[in-house]
C-alpha positions as CSV (number, residue, x, y, z in Angstrom):
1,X,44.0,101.9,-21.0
2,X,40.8,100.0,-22.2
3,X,40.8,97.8,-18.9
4,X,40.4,101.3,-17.0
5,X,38.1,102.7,-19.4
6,X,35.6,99.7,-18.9
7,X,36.1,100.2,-15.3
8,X,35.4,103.8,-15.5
9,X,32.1,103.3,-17.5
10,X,31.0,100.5,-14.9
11,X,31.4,102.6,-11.9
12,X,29.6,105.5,-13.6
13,X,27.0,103.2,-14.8
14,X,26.5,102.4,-11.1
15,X,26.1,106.3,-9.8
16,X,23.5,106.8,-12.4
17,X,21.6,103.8,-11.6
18,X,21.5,105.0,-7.9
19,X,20.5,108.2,-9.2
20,X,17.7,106.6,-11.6
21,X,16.4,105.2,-7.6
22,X,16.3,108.3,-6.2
23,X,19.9,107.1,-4.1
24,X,22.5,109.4,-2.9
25,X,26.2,108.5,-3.1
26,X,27.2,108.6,0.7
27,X,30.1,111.0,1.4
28,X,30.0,109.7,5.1
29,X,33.4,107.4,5.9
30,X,31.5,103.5,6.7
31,X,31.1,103.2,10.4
32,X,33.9,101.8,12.7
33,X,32.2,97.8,13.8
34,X,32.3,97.1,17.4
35,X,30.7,94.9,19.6
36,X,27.4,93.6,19.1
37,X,24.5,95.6,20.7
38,X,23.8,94.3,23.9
39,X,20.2,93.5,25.8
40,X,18.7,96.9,27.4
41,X,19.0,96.7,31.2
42,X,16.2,98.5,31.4
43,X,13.6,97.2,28.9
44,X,11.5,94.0,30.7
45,X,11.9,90.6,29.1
46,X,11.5,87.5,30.4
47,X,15.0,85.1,30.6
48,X,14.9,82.9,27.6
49,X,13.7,79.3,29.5
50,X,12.4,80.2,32.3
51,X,9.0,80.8,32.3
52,X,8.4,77.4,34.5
53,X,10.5,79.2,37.1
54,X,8.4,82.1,36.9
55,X,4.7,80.0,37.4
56,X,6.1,78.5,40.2
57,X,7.1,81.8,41.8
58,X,4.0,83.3,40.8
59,X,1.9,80.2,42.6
60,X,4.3,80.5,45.9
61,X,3.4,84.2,45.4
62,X,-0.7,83.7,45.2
63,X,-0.3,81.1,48.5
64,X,0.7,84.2,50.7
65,X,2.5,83.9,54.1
66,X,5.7,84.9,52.9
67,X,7.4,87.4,55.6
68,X,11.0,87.4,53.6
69,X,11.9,87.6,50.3
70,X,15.0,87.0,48.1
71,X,15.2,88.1,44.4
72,X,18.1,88.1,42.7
73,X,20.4,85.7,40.2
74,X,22.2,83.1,40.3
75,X,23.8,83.9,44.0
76,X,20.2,84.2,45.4
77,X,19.2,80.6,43.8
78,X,21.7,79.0,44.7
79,X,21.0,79.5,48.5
80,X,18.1,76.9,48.3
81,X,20.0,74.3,47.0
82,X,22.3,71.0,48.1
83,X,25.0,71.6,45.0
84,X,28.5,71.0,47.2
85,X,30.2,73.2,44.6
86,X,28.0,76.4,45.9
87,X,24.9,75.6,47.4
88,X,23.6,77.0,50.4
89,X,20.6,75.0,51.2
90,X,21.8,74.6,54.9
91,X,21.7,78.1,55.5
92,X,18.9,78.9,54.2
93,X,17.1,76.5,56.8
94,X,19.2,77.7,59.9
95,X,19.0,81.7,59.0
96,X,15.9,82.3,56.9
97,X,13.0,79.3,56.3
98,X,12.3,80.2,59.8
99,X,11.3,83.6,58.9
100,X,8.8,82.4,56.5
101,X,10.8,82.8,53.6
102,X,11.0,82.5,49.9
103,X,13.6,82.6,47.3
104,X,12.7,83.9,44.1
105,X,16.3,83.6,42.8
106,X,16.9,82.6,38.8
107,X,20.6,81.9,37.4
108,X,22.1,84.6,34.9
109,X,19.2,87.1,35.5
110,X,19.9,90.9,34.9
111,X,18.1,93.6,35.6
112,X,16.0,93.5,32.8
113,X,14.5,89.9,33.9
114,X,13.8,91.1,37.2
115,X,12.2,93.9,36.1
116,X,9.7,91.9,33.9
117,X,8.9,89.0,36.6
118,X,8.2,91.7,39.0
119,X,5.4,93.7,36.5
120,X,4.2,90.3,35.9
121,X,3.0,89.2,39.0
122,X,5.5,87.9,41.5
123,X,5.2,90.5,44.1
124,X,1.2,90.2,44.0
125,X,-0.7,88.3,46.5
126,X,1.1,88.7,49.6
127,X,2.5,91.0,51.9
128,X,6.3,91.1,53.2
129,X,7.8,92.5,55.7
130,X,11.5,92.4,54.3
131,X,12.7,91.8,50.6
132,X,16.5,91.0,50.0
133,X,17.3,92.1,46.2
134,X,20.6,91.1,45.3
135,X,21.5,91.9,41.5
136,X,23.4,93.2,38.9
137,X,26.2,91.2,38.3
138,X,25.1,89.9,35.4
139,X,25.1,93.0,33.2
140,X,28.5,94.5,34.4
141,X,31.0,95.2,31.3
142,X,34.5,93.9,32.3
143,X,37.3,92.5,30.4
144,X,36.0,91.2,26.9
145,X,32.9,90.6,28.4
146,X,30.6,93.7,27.1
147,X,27.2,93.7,28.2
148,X,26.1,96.7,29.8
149,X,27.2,100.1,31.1
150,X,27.3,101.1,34.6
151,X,25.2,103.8,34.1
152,X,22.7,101.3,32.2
153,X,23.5,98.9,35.0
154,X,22.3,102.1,37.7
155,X,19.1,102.5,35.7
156,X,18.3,99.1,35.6
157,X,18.7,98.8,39.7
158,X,16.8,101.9,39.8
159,X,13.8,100.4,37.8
160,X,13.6,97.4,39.9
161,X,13.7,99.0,43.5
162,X,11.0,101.3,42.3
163,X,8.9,98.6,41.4
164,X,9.7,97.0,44.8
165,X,8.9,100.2,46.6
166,X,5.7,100.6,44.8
167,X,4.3,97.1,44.7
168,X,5.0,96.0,48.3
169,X,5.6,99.7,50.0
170,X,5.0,98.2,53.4
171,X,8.4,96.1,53.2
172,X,11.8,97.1,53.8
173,X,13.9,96.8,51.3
174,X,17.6,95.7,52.1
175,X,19.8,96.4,49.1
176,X,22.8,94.3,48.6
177,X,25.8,95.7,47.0
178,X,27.0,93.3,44.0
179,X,29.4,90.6,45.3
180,X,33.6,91.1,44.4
181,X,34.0,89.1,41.3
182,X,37.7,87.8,39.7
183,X,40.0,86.2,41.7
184,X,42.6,88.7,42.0
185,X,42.0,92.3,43.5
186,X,43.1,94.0,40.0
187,X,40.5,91.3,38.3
188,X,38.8,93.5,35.7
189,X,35.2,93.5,37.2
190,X,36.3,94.6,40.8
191,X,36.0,98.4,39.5
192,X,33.3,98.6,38.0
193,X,31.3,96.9,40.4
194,X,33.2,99.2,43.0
195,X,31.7,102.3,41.5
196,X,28.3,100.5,40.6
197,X,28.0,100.0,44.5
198,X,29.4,103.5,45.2
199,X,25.9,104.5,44.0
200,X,23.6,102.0,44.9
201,X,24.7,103.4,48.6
202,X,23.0,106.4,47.5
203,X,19.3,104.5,48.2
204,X,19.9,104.0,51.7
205,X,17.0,106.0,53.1
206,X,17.5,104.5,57.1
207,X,14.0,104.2,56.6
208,X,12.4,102.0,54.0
209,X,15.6,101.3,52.5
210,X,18.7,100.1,53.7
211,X,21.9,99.1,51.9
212,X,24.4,96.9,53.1
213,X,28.1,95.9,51.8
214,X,29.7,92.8,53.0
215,X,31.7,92.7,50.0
216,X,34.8,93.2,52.1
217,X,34.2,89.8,54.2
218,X,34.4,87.5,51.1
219,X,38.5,88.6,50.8
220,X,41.6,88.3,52.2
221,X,44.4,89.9,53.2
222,X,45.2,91.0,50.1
223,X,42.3,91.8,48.6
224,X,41.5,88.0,46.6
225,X,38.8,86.3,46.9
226,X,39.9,82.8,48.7
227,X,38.6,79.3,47.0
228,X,37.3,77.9,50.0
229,X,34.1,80.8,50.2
230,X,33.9,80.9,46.0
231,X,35.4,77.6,45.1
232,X,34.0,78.3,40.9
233,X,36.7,79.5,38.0
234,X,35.1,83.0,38.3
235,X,34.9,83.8,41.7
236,X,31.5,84.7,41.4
237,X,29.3,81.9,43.4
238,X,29.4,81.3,47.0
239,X,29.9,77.9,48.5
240,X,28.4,77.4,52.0
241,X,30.9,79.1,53.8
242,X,30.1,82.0,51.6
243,X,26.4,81.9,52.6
244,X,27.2,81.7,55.8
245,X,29.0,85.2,55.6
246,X,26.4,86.5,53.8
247,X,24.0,85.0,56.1
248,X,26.0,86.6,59.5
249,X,26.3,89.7,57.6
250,X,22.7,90.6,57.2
251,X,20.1,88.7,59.0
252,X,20.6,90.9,62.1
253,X,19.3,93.7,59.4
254,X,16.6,91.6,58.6
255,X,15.3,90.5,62.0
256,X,14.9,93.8,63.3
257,X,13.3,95.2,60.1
258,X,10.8,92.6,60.4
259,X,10.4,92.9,64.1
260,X,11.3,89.7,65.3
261,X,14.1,88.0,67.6
C-alpha cells in the first residue's frame, strides 16, 4: 500500500508540475509510427552530389546547338555510356548524336531534381526543337519501398513538363511513359506505374506534346521482362538491346517533330 501511495504522489506531483508550465495533460491516444516522411516530389532540390553534373550541363547548355534533348534518370544517363551491363553509348551515336544531341541524364533523379536543374539554368541558352523527358521511376511507392505517391508522383511530372513548356515553348516535348519495372508481371511496381502512365497519356496534346508507351516492347510473352534487354536484379536498366527498342520505338517521333529525314 505505501509502494502505491508513493507512486500516486509521484504521478500527481508530475500533472501539477505540467500545470505550474502552463502544460495540458493530452487526452489524444499517441500517434500510430509509420514510415519515415519522404522527400516532396514537388519541392526543387538539387540531388545530393551532383552539382558537377549540373555545371557541366549548364556549360553544354550556354554552348548552344543542341536540336535534341534528353532529361531524365538513370535510364536517360546511361544511354551515353560504354557500361556492358547497361550502357547504350552505341545507340546513342547511330540514332541521336547525329541530331545534335545532348543527354542531360543523372542516376536516381526524381522529379524533384529535375525540377530544380531546370529553374536553375539547364534549359537556358539554346533552342531545341525536340526534348525527350523520361522520369518518374524513381519516386514510385512499391513493395517496402515508400517514397512517393502516385498522385505526388503526377504532380511532380506536371511541374516539370510545365517548366519544359514554358522555358523552351518552341520544342516538342515527347513524353515517355515510365519503363515496366520487377521482373515478374505481378512485380509490385508494375501497377502503380501502370496507372501513373494511365495519366501521363492525358498530356498528349498531338501538338506540342506527344506521349508515347513502348512499355509493352521490353516483355515477353508473358508479361516479364527478359534478362537479355534489362540484364540488372531490378529489372529497371536497359542494356543495349534495350536502347535499341527504345531507340526504334521513338526516333521516328522525333525526326518528324524536328523536321528532318
Amino acid at each position: 500500500m505505501l509502494r502505491l501511495n508513493s507512486l500516486a504522489a509521484v504521478v500527481l506531483i508530475g500533472l501539477l508540475s505540467g500545470a505550474a508550465l502552463g502544460q495540458t495533460p493530452s487526452t489524444q491516444p499517441t500517434a500510430r509510427r509509420g514510415p519515415q516522411a519522404q522527400p516532396s516530389a514537388t519541392q526543387p532540390v538539387l540531388q545530393a552530389r551532383t552539382q558537377n553534373r549540373h555545371d557541366q550541363f549548364l556549360a553544354l547548355a550556354k554552348k548552344g546547338d543542341i536540336d535534341l534533348l534528353f532529361l531524365g534518370d538513370s535510364i536517360t544517363d546511361n544511354m551515353r555510356t560504354n557500361n556492358p551491363l547497361h550502357g547504350g553509348i552505341d545507340v546513342w551515336n547511330k540514332y541521336f548524336a547525329p541530331l545534335k544531341a545532348a543527354n542531360f541524364g543523372i542516376g536516381a533523379d526524381r522529379t524533384q531534381n529535375v525540377l530544380w536543374r531546370i529553374q536553375n539554368g539547364e534549359l537556358d541558352g539554346f533552342k531545341a526543337k525536340c526534348i525527350v523527358l523520361l522520369l518518374g521511376t524513381n519516386n514510385v511507392s512499391a513493395g517496402r519501398a515508400i517514397r512517393n505517391t502516385n498522385a505526388e508522383v503526377l504532380d511532380g511530372m506536371k511541374l516539370v513538363i510545365g517548366e519544359i513548356r514554358a522555358r523552351q515553348p518552341q520544342a516538342k516535348l515527347i513524353l515517355m511513359a515510365i519503363f515496366p519495372r520487377d521482373r515478374t508481371a505481378d512485380g509490385p511496381y508494375r501497377q502503380p506505374i501502370k496507372e501513373i502512365n494511365a495519366q501521363l497519356a492525358k498530356y498528349d496534346d498531338g501538338k506540342n506534346i506527344f506521349f508515347i508507351d513502348i512499355g509493352d516492347k521490353f516483355l515477353a510473352a508473358d508479361g516479364s521482362i527478359p534478362m537479355d534487354v534489362f540484364p540488372d536484379q531490378p529489372a529497371l536498366h536497359p542494356n543495349a538491346k534495350g536502347y535499341e527498342i527504345w531507340a526504334n520505338g521513338i526516333i521516328g517521333k522525333v525526326k518528324e517533330v524536328m523536321g528532318v529525314q
